[in-house]
Backbone as CSV, one residue per row, in Angstrom:
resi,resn,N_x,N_y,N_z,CA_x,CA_y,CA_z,C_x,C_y,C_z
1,UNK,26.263,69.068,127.677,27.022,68.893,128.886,26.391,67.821,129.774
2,UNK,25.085,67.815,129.623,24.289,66.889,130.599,23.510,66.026,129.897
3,UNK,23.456,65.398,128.364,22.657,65.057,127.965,23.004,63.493,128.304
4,UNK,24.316,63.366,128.204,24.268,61.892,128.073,24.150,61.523,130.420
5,UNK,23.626,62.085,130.781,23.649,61.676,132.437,23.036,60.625,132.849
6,UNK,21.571,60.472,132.062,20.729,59.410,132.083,21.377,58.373,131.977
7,UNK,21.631,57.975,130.871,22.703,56.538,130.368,23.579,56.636,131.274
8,UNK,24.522,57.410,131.681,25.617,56.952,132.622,25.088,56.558,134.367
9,UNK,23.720,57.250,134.606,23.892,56.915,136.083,23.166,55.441,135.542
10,UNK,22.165,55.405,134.393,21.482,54.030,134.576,22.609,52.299,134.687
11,UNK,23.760,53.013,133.835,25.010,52.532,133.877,25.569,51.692,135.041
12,UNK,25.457,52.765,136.058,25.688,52.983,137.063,25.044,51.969,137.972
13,UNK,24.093,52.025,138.112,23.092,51.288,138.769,23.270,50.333,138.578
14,UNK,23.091,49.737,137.272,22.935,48.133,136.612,24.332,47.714,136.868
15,UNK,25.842,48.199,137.122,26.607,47.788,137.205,26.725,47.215,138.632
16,UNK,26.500,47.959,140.041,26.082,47.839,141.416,25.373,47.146,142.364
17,UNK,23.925,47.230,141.711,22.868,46.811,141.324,22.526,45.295,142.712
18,UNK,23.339,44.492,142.010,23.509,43.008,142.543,24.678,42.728,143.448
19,UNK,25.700,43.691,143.513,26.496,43.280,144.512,26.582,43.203,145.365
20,UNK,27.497,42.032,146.225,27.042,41.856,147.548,27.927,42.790,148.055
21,UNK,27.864,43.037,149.591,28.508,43.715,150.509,30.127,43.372,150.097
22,UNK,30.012,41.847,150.194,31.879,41.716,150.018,32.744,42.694,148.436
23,UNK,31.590,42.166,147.602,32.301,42.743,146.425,32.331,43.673,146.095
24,UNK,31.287,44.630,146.890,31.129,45.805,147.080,32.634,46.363,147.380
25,UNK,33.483,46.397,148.559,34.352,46.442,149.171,35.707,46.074,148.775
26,UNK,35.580,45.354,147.078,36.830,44.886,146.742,37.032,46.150,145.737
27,UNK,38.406,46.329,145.634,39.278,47.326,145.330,40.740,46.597,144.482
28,UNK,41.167,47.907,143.495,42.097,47.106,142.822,43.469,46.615,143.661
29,UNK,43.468,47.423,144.798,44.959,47.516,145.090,44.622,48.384,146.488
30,UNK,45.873,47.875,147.513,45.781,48.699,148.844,45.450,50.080,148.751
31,UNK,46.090,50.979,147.618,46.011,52.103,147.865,44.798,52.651,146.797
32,UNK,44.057,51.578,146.606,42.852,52.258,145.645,41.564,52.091,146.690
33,UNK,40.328,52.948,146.325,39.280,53.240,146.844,38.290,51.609,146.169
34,UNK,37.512,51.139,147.481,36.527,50.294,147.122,35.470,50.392,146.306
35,UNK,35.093,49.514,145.656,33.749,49.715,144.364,32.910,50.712,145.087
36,UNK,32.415,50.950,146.458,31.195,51.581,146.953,31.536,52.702,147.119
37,UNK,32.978,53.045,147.104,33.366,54.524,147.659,33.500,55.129,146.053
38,UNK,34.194,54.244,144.871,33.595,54.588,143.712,32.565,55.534,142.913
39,UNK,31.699,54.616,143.304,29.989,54.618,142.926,30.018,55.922,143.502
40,UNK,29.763,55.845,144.971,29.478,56.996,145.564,29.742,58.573,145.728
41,UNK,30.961,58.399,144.982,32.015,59.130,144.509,31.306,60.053,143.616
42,UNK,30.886,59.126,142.287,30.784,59.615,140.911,29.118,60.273,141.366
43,UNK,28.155,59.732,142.230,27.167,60.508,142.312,27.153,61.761,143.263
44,UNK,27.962,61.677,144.079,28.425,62.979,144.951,28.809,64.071,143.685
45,UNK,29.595,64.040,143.418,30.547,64.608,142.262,29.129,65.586,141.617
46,UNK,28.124,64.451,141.014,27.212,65.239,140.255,26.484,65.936,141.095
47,UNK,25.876,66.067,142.520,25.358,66.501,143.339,26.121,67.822,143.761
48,UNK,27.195,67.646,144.307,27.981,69.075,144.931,27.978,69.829,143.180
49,UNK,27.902,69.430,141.832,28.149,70.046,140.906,27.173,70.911,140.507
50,UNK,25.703,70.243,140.599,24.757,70.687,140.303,24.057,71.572,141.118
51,UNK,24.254,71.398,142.441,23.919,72.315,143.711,24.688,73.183,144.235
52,UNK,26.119,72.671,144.441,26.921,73.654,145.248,27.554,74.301,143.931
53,UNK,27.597,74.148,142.759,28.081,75.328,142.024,27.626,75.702,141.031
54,UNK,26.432,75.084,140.473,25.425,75.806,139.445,24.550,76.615,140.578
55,UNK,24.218,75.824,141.358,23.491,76.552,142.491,22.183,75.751,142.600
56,UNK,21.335,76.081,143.381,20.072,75.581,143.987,19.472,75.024,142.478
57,UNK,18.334,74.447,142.653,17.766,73.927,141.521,16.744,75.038,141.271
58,UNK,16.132,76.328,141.683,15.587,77.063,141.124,16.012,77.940,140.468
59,UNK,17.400,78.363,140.684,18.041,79.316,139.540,19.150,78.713,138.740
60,UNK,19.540,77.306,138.758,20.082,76.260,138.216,18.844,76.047,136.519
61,UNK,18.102,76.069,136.759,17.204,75.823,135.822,17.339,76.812,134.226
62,UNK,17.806,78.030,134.999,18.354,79.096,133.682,19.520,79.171,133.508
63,UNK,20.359,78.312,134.316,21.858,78.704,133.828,22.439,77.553,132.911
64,UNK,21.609,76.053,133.019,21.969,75.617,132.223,21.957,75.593,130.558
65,UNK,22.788,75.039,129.958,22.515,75.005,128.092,21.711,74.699,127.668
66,UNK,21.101,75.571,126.905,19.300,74.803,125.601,19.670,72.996,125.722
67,UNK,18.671,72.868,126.213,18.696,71.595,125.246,19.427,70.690,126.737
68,UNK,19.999,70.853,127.445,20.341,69.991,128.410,19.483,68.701,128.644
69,UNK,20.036,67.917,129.382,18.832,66.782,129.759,19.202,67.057,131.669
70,UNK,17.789,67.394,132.411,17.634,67.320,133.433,17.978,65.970,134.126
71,UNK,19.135,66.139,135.258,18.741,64.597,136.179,17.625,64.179,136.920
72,UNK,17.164,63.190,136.517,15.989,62.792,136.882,16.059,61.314,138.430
């Protein structure tokens, strides 16, 4: 469930990484969300997932699957 997280946030990063403020801010279309609200998006997402509904990171630690890969 979590193994491949590494690769996707490093993904993540390297895609971002260099952009400036403007391009940051460009979006496909009026009614779509900007690259930064994006980004920010997809790491929120894993945050409220891992905290607000696996739960805290001390009893998060047993509920996940053998073998998971921790976000680091």
């Amino acid at each position: 469930m979590y193994a491949d997280w590494t690769q996707y946030r490093s993904r993540l990063i390297d895609a971002v990484r260099d952009l400036t403020a403007d391009q940051l801010a460009i979006s496909a279309g009026p009614d779509h969300a900007p690259i930064w609200a994006l980004a920010a998006h997809c790491t929120g997402v894993r945050t409220y997932w891992l905290c607000g509904v696996l739960g805290p990171a001390s009893t998060t630690q047993n509920r996940l699957p053998s073998g998971s890969a921790r976000m680091t």
